[in-house]
Structures are given as structure tokens and as C-alpha cells.
MIDOSE-1310 file (N, C-alpha, C; in nm, 2 decimals, decimal comma, always signed):
residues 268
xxxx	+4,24/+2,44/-3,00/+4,13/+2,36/-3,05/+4,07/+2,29/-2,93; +4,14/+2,23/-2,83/+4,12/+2,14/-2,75/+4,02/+2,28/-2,63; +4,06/+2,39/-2,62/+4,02/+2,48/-2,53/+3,83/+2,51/-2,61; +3,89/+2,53/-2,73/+3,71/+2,55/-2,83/+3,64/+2,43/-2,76
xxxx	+3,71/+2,32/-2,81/+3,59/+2,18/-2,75/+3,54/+2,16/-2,65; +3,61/+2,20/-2,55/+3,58/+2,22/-2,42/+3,48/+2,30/-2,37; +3,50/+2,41/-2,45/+3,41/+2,56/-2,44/+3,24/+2,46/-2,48; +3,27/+2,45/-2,58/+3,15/+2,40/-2,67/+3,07/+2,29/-2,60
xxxx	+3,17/+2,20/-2,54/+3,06/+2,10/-2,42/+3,01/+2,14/-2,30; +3,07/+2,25/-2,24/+3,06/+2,28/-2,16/+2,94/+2,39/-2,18; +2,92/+2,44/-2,23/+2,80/+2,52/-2,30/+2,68/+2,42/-2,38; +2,74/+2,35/-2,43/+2,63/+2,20/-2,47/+2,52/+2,18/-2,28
xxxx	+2,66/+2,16/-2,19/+2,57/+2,13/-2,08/+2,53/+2,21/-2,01; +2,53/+2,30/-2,04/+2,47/+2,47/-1,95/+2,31/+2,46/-2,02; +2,35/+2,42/-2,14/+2,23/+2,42/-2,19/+2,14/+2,33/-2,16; +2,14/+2,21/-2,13/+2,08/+2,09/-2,14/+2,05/+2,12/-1,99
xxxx	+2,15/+2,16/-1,87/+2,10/+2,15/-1,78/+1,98/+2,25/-1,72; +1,96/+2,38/-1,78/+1,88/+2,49/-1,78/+1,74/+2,46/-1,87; +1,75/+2,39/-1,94/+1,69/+2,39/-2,05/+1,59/+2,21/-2,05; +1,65/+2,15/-1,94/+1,59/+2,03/-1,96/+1,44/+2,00/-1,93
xxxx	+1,35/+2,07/-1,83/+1,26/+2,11/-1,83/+1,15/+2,06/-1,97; +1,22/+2,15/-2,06/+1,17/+2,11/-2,16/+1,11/+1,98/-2,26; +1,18/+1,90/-2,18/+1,24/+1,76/-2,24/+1,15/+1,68/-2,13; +1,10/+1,72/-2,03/+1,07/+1,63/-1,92/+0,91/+1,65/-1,92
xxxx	+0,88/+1,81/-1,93/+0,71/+1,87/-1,92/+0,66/+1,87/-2,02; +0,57/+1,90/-2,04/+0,49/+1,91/-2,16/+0,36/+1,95/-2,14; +0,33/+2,11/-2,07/+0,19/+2,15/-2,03/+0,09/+2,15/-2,14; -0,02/+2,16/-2,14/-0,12/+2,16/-2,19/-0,24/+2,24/-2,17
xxxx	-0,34/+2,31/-2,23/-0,45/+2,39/-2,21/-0,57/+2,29/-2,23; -0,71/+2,31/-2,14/-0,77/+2,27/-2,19/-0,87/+2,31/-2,34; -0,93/+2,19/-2,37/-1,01/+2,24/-2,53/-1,16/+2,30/-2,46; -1,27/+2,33/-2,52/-1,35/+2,37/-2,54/-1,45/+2,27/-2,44
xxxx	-1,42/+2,16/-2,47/-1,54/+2,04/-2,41/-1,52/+2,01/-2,23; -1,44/+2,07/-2,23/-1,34/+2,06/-2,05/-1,48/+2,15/-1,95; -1,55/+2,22/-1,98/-1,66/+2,25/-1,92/-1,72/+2,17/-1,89; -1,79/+2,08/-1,91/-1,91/+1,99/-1,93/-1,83/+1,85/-1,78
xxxx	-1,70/+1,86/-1,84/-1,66/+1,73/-1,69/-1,62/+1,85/-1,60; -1,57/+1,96/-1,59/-1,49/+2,02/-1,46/-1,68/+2,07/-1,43; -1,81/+2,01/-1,47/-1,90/+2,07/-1,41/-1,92/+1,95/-1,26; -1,86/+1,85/-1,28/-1,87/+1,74/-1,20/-1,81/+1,76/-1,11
xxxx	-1,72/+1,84/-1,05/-1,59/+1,89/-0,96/-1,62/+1,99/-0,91; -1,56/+1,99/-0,74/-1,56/+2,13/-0,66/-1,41/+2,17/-0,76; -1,40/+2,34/-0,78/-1,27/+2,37/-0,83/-1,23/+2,41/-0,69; -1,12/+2,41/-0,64/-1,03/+2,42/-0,55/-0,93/+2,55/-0,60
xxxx	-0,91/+2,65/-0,53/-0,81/+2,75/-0,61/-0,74/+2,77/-0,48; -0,57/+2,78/-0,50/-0,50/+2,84/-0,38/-0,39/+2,91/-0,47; -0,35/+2,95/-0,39/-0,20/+3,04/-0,41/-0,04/+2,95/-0,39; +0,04/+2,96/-0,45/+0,16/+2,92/-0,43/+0,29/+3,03/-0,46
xxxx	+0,41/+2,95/-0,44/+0,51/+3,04/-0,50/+0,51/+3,06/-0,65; +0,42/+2,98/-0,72/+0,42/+3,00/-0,86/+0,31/+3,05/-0,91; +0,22/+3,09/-0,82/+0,10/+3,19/-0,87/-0,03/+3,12/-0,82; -0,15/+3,14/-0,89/-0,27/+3,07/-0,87/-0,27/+2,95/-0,94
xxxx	-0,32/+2,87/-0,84/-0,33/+2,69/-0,89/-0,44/+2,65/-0,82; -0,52/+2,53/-0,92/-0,64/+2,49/-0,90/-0,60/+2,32/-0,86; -0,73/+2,26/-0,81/-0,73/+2,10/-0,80/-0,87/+2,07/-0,83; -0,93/+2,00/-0,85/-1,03/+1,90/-0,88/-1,07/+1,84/-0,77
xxxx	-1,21/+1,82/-0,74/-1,24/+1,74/-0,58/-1,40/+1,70/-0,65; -1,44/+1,60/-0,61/-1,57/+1,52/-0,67/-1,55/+1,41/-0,52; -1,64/+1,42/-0,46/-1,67/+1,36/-0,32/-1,81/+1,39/-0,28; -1,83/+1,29/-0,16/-2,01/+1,33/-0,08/-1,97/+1,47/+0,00
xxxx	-2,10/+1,49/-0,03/-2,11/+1,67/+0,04/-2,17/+1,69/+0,15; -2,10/+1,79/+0,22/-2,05/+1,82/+0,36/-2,01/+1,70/+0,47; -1,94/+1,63/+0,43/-1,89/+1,54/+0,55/-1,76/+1,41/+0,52; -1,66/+1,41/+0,59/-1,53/+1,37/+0,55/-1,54/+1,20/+0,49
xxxx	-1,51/+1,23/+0,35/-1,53/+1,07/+0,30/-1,45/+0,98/+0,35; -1,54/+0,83/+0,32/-1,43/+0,73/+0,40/-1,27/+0,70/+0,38; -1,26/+0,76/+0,20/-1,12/+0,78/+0,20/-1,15/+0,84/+0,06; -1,04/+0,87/+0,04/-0,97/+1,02/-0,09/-0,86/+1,01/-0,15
xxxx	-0,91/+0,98/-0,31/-0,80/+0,95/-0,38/-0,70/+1,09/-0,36; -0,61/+1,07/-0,39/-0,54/+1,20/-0,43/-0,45/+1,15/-0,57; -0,49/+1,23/-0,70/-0,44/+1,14/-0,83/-0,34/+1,22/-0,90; -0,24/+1,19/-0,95/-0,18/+1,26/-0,98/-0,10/+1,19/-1,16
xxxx	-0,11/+1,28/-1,27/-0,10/+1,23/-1,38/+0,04/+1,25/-1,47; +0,07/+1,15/-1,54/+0,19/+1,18/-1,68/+0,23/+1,32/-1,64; +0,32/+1,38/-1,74/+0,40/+1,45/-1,74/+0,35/+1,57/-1,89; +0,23/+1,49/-1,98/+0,14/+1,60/-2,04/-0,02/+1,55/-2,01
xxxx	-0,06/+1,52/-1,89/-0,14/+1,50/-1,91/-0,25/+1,62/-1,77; -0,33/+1,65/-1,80/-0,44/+1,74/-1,71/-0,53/+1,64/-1,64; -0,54/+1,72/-1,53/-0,60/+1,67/-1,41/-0,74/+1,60/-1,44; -0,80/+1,68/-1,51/-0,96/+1,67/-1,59/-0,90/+1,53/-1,65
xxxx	-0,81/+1,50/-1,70/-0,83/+1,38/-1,77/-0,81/+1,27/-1,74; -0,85/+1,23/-1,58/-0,87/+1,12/-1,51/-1,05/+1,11/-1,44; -1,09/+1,18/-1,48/-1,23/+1,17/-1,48/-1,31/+1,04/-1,55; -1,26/+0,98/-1,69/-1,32/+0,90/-1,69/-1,32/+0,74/-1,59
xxxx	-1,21/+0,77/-1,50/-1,21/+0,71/-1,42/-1,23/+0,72/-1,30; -1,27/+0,87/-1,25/-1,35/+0,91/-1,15/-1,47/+0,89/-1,18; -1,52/+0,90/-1,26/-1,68/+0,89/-1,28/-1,76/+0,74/-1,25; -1,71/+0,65/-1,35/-1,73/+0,54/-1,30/-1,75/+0,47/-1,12
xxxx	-1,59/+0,52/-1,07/-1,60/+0,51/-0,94/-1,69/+0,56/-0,87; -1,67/+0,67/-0,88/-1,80/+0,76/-0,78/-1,94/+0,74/-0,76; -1,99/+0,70/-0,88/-2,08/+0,63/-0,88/-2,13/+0,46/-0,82; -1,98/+0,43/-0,85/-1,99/+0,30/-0,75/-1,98/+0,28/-0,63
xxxx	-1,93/+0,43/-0,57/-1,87/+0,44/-0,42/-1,88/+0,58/-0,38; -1,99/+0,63/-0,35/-2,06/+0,75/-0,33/-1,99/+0,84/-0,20; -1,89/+0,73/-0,11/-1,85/+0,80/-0,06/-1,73/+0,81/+0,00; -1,68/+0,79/-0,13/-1,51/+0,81/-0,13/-1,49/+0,97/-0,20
xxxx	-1,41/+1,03/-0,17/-1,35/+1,13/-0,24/-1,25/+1,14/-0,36; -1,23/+1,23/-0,46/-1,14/+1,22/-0,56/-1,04/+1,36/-0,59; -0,96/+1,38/-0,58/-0,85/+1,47/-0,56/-0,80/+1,50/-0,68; -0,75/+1,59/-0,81/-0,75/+1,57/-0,92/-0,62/+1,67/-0,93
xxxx	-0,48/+1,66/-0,92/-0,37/+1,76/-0,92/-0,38/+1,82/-1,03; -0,36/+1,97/-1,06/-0,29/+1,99/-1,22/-0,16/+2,03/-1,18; -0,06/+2,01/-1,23/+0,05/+2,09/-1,21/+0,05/+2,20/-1,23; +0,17/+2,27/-1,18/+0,19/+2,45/-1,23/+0,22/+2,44/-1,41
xxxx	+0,09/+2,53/-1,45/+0,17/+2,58/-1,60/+0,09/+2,44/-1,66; -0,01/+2,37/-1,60/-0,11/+2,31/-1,68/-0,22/+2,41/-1,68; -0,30/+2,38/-1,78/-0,45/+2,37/-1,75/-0,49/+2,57/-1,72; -0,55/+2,57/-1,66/-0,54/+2,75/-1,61/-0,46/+2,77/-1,48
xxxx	-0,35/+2,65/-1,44/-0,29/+2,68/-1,33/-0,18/+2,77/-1,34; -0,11/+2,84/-1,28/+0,01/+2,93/-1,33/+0,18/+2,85/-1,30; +0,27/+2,91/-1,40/+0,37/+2,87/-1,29/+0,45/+2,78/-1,38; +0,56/+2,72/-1,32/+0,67/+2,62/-1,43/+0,65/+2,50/-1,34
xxxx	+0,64/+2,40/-1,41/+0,63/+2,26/-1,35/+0,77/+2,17/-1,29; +0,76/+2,14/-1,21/+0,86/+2,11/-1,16/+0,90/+2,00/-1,01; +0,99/+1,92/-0,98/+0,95/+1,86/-0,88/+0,94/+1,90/-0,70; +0,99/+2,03/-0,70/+0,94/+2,10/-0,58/+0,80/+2,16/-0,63
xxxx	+0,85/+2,23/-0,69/+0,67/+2,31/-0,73/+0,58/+2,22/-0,71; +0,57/+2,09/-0,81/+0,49/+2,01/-0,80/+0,43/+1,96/-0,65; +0,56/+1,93/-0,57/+0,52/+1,84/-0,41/+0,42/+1,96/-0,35; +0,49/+2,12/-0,38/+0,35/+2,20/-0,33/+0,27/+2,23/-0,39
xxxx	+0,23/+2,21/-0,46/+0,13/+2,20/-0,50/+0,02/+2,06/-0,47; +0,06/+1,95/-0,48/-0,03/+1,86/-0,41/-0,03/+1,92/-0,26; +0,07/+1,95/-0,19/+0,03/+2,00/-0,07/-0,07/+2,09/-0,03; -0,11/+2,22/-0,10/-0,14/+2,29/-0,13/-0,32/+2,26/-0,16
xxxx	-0,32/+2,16/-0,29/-0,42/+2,15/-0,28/-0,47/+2,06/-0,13; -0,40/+1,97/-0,08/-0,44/+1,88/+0,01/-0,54/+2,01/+0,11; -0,48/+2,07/+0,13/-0,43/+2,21/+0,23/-0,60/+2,27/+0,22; -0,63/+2,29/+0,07/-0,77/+2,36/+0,02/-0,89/+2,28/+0,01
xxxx	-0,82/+2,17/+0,05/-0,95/+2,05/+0,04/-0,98/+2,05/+0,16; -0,91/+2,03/+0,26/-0,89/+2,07/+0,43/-0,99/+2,17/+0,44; -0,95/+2,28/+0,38/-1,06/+2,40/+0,39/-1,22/+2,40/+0,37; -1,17/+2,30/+0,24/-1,31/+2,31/+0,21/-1,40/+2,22/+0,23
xxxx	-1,35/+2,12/+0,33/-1,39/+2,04/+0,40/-1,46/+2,07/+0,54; -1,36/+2,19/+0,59/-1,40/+2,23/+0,73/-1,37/+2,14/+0,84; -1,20/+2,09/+0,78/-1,18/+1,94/+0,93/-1,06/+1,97/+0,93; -1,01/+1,95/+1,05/-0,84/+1,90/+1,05/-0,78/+1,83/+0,96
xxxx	-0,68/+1,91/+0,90/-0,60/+1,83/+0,80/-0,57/+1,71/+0,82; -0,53/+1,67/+0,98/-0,48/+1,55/+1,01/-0,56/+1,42/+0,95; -0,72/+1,46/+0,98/-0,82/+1,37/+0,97/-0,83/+1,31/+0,81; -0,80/+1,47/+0,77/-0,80/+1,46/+0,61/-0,71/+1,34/+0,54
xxxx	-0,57/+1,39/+0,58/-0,47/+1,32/+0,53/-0,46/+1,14/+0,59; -0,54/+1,13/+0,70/-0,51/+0,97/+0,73/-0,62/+0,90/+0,66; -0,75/+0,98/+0,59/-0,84/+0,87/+0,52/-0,78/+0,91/+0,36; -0,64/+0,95/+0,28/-0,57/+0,98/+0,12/-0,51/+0,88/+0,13
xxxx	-0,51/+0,80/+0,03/-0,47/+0,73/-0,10/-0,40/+0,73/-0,23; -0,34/+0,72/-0,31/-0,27/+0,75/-0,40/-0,28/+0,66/-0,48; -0,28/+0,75/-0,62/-0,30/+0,69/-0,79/-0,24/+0,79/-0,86; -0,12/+0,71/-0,94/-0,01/+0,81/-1,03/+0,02/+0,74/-1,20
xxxx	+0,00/+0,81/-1,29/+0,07/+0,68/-1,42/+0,19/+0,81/-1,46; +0,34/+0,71/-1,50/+0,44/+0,78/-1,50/+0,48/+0,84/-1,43; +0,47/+0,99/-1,45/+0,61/+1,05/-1,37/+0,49/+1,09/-1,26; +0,33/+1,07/-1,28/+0,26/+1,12/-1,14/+0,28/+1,03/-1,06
xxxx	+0,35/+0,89/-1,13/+0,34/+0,77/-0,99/+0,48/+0,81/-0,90; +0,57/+0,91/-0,95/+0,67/+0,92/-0,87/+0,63/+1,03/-0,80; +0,56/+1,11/-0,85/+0,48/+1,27/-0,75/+0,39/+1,10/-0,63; +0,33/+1,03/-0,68/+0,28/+0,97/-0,57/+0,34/+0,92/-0,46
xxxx	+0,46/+0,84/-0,50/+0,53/+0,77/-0,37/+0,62/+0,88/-0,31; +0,66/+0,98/-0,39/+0,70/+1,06/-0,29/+0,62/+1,15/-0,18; +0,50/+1,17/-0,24/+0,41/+1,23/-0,12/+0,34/+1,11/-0,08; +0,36/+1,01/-0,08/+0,24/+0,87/+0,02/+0,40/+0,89/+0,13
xxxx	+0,57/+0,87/+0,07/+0,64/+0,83/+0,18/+0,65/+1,00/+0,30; +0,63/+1,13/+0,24/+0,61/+1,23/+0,29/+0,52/+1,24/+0,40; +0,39/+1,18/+0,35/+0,26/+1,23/+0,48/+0,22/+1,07/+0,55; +0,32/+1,00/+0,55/+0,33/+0,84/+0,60/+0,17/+0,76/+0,54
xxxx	+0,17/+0,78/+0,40/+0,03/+0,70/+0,35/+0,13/+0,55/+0,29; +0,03/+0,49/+0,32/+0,07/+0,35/+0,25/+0,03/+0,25/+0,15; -0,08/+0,35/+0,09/-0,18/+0,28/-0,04/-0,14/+0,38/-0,16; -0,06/+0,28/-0,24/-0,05/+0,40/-0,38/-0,05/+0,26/-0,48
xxxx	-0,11/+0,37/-0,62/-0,16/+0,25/-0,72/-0,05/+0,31/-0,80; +0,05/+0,23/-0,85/+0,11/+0,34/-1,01/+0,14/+0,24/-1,13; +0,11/+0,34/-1,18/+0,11/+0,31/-1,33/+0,20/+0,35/-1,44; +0,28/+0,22/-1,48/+0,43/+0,31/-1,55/+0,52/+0,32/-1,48
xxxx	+0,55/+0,33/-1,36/+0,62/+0,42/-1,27/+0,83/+0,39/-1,40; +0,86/+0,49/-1,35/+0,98/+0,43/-1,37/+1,11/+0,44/-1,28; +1,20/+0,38/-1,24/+1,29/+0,34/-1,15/+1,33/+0,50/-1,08; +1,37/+0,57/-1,17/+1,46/+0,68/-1,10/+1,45/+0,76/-1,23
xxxx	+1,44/+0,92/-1,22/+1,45/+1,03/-1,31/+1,61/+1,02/-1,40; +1,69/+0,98/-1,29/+1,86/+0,97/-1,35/+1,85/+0,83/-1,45; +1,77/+0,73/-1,39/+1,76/+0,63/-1,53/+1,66/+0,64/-1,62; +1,60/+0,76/-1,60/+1,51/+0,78/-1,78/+1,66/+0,84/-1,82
xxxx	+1,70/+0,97/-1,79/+1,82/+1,04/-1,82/+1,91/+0,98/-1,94; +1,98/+0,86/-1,84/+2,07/+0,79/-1,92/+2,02/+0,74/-1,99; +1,89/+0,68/-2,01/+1,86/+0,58/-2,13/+1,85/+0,69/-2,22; +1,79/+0,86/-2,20/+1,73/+0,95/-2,32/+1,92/+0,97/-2,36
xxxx	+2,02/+1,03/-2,31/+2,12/+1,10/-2,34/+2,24/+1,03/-2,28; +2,25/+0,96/-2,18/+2,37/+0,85/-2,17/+2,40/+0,90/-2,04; +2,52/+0,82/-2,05/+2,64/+0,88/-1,92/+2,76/+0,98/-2,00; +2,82/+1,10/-1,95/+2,81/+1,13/-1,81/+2,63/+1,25/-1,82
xxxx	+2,59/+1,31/-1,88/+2,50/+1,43/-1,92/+2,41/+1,35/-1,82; +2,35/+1,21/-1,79/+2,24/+1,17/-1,70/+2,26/+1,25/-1,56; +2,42/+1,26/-1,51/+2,42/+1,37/-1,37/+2,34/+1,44/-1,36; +2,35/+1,53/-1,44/+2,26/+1,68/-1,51/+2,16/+1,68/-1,47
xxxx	+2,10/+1,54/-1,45/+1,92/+1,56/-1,44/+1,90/+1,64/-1,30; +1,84/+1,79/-1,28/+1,77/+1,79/-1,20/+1,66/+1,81/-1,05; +1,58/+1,69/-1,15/+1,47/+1,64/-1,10/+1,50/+1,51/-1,03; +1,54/+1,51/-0,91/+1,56/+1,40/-0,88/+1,49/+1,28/-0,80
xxxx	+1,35/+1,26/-0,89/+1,26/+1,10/-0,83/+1,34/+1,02/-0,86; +1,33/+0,97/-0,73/+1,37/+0,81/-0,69/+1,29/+0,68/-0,64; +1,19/+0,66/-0,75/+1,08/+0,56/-0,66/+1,16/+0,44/-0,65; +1,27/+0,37/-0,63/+1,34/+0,28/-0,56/+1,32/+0,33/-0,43
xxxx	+1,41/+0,43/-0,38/+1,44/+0,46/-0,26/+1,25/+0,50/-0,19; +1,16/+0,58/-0,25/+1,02/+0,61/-0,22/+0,95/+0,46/-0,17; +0,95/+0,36/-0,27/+0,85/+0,26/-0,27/+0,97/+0,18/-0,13; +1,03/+0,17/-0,12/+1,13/+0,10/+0,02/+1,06/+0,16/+0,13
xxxx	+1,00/+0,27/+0,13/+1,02/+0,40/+0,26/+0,88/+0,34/+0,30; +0,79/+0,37/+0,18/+0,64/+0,33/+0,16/+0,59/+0,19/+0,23; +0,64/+0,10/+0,17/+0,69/+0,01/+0,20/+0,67/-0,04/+0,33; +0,76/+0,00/+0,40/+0,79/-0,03/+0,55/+0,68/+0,05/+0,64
xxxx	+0,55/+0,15/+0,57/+0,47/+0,20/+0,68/+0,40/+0,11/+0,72; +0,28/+0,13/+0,81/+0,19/+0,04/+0,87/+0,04/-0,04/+0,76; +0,02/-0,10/+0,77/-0,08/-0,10/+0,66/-0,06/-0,10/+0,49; +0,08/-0,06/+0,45/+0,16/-0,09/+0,35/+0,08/-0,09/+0,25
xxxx	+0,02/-0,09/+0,12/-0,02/-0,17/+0,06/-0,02/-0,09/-0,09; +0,05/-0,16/-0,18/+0,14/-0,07/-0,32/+0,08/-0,22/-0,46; +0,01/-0,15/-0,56/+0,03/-0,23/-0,65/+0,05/-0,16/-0,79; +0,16/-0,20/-0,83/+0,22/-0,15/-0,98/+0,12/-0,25/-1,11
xxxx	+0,14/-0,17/-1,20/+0,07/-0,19/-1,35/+0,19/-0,16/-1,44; +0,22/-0,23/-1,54/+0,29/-0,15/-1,60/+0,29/-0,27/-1,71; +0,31/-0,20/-1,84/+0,24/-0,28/-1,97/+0,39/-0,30/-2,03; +0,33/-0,45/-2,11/+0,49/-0,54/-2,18/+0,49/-0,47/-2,30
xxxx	+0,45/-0,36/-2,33/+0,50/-0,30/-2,49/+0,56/-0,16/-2,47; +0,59/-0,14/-2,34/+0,56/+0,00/-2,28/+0,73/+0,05/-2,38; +0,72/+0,14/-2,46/+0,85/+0,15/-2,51/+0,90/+0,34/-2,45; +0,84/+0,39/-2,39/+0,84/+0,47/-2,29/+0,92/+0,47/-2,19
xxxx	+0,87/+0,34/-2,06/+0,94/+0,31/-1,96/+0,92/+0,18/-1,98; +0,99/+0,12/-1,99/+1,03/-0,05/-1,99/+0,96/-0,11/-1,88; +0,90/-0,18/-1,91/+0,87/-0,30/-1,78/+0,93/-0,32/-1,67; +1,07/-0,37/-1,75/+1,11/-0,41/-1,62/+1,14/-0,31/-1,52
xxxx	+1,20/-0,18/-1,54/+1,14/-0,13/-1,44/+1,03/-0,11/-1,40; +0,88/-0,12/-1,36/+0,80/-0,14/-1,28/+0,84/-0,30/-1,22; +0,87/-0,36/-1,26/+0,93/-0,49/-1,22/+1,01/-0,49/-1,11; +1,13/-0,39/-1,16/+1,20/-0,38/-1,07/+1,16/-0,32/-0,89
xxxx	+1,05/-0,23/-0,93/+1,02/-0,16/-0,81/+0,92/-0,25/-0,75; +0,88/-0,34/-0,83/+0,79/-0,47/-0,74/+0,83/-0,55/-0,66; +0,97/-0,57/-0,68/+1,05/-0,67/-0,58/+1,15/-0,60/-0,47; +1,08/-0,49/-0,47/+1,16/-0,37/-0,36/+1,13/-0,41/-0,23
xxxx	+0,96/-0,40/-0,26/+0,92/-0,39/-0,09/+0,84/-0,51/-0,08; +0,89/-0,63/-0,10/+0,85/-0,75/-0,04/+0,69/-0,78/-0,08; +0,62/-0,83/-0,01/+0,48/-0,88/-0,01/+0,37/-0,79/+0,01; +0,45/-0,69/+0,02/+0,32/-0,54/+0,03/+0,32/-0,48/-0,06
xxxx	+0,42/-0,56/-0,16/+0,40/-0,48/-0,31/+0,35/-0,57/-0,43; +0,22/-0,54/-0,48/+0,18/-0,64/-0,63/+0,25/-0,61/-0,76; +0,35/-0,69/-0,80/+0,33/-0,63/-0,96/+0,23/-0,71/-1,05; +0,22/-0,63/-1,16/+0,10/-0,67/-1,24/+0,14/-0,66/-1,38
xxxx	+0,21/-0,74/-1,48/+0,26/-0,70/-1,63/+0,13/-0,69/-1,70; +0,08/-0,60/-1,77/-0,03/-0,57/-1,84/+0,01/-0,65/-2,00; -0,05/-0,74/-2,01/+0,00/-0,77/-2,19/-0,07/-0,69/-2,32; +0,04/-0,68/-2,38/-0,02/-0,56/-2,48/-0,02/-0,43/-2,49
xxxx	-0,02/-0,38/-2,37/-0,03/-0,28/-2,32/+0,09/-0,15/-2,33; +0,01/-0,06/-2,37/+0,18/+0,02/-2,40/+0,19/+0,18/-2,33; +0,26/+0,26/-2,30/+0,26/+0,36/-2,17/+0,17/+0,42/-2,17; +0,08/+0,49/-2,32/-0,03/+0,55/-2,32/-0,14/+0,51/-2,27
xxxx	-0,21/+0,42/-2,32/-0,32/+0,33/-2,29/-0,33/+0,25/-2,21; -0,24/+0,21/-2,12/-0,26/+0,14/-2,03/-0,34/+0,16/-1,92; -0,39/+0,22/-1,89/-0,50/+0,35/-1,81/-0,63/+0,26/-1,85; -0,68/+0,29/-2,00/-0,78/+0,26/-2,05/-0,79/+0,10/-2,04
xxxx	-0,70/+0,04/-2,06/-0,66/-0,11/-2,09/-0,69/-0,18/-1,94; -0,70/-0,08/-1,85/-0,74/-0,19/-1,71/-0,80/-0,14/-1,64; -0,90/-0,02/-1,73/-1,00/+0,05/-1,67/-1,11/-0,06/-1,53; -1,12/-0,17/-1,58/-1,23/-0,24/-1,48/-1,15/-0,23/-1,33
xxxx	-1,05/-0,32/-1,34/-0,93/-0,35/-1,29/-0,94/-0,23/-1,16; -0,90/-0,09/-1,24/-0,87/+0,03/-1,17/-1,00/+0,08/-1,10; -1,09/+0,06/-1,16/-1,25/+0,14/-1,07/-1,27/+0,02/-0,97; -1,25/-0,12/-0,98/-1,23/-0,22/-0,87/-1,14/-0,18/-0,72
xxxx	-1,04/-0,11/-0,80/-0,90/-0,11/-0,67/-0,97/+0,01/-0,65; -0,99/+0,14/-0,68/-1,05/+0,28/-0,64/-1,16/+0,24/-0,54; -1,23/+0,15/-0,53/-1,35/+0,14/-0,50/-1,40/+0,04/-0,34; -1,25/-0,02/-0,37/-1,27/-0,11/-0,28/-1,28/-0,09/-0,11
């Protein structure tokens, strides 16, 4: 009996750990009306280990903007659907640039989503924007910025502490992938996770670059990712980090909810 039990958990965690993907992603296609905003965007297309993948770019033409968001979104959400907040901006600030990730396995990109896949892929696109820019990458990468809600704020501080950037906006963020884990399924199965973001250890790294400068959002109803984590990660890195408790505010909409707020910080 005790040998079945064992069998049975131990196959419970084969499963969970092969299979958790599922529980973490949530791709999506776009609808019909997705024409009309990707008409506002250079489409960017490169190749990866996971097939053909696209990015989103909306910037002044032919010449390197004064800086370039690079945005990166939720865990179902498409690249296209941070436009209502590109738009606004761009129009306020004609000559900033806007960077729009999809993951692999959104959108018409190919591929399984994931947290290597994903880092190349922002690379990737960085890489096509470079191109399509016609400048040294180098140039490229020291005028990028960063904007993430959820698990794209952890794709953010891990690539701001990767390419030594020190301006990232996130939204939602939550502490560590191992502590969504435990709160979804407990201890011990939280090991299992993975995907291992750690914006503790990211926002420290970030943190300590030159010019530093990090401010968290994160809404008091958030029953997603708890407050206090973004809380927590605000008291990480000292005085180069803002927190901001959004009242009312809850994981979805918090986006919408500080829309002014956000085309202010984009723009500035």
C-alpha cells in the first residue's frame, strides 16, 4: 500500500512538474479588430529556437529615439494590447520609441512560452529593432527602458538587470515564481516550479546600477498577487525605488486605473 502511495505522488509530481506550464501561460490569438491598431506599428519578424516571432515598434522614422520603451505584458495578455497606452504616449512624445513583446505561442508568434524562450525573445526582438534601425545595438540598448504588469514585470527586471538598464515601471510584480507556487499548491510541490523569476534578487541587482530608477504600482484589492508583495520589493532597493499602493485597484485593471499616471512616467 505504502509502495502504491508513493507511486501515485510521485507520478502526481511528474505530472505537475511537466505539465505546469499550463497553469502559469495562457496564450491567446488575436480577434478580428487587431488590424486596425497593429496598422500603427512597424511589425518586426525574427527567427528563434521556437520558430518565427514578431514584436511591435511605433517610434519617429529613420532616426534613433531619445529613448524606447521595451514593454512587456501578463502571462495572457498580447503585445497589441498595450497600445492603448502607446497611443496616447506617442502622441505626447513623438520621439520616444515603443517596443511591444509577444511571447512564443501568442498572437501569430510560434513556439511554447516560457522563461528562457521568453528572455530570447525580448533579445531577439531588441536585436530586429537594431536592424531596423540601422545603429549599433549598443546605442540602441543604452537609450531602453522598461514597462511590465505581472509576470511581464519579472521578464522586465530580469532583462533591465541583464543589459545593465536602470528604469523599469512594474506593475503587479510579484516577489518570486516559487512564492506564487506555494501560495497556488503549498510546500513541498512549490520546489517543482520551473520557472524561476526572482524579482527580489532582480530589483537588488537593478537597483545598485547607475541612474537606478524603479517605480512599482500595485493595487490594494489585487487578489492575484497581494500587495504586499510589490511592497515588499519596494523596500528592496532603497531610495531608487517608488512604491505606489493603487486604492481599489485590482490585478486586471490596474493598467487602466493609472492610465494618466503611466502616459506621464512613459513620457517624461
Amino acid at each position: 500500500m505504502t509502495l502504491i502511495l508513493t507511486s501515485l505522488f510521485l507520478c502526481g509530481c511528474g505530472l505537475l512538474y511537466l505539465g505546469q506550464d499550463r497553469l502559469i501561460f495562457f496564450p491567446r490569438q488575436y480577434g478580428p479588430d487587431a488590424k486596425q491598431v497593429q496598422d500603427r506599428y512597424e511589425v518586426l519578424e525574427f527567427d528563434s529556437s521556437q520558430g518565427r516571432q514578431r514584436a511591435f515598434y511605433r517610434g519617429p522614422s529613420g532616426k534613433l529615439p531619445e529613448k524606447i520603451w521595451v514593454m512587456t505584458g501578463g502571462n495572457a495578455s498580447l503585445a497589441l494590447g498595450w497600445d492603448w497606452l502607446v497611443d496616447p504616449a506617442a502622441k505626447i512624445q513623438s520621439d520616444f520609441g515603443f517596443l511591444l513583446i509577444e511571447y512564443p505561442g501568442y498572437g501569430e508568434a510560434e513556439g511554447q512560452p516560457g522563461r528562457k524562450t521568453i528572455a530570447k525573445t525580448v533579445d531577439g526582438a531588441i536585436s530586429a529593432l537594431t536592424a531596423h534601425l540601422e545603429l549599433p545595438e549598443d546605442k540602441v540598448i543604452d537609450r531602453i527602458s522598461f514597462i511590465g504588469h505581472s509576470l511581464g514585470a519579472a521578464v522586465a527586471f530580469e532583462t533591465a538587470s541583464r543589459l545593465n538598464r536602470g528604469e523599469v515601471i512594474a506593475l503587479s510584480p510579484f516577489t518570486s515564481m516559487k512564492d506564487m507556487a506555494r501560495r497556488t499548491i503549498g510546500k513541498p510541490l512549490s520546489n517543482l516550479a520551473r520557472h524561476r523569476w526572482d524579482n527580489r534578487a532582480r530589483v537588488a541587482e537593478v537597483a545598485e546600477l547607475p541612474g537606478a530608477q524603479i517605480t512599482i504600482f500595485h493595487g490594494d484589492s489585487d487578489t492575484v498577487i497581494p500587495a504586499f508583495m510589490g511592497r515588499e520589493l519596494g523596500e528592496i532597493g532603497g531610495e531608487v525605488v517608488e512604491f505606489r499602493e493603487v486604492k481599489n485597484a485590482h490585478h486586471n485593471n490596474i493598467v487602466d486605473t493609472i492610465r494618466p499616471e503611466l502616459v506621464e512616467l512613459l513620457t517624461r
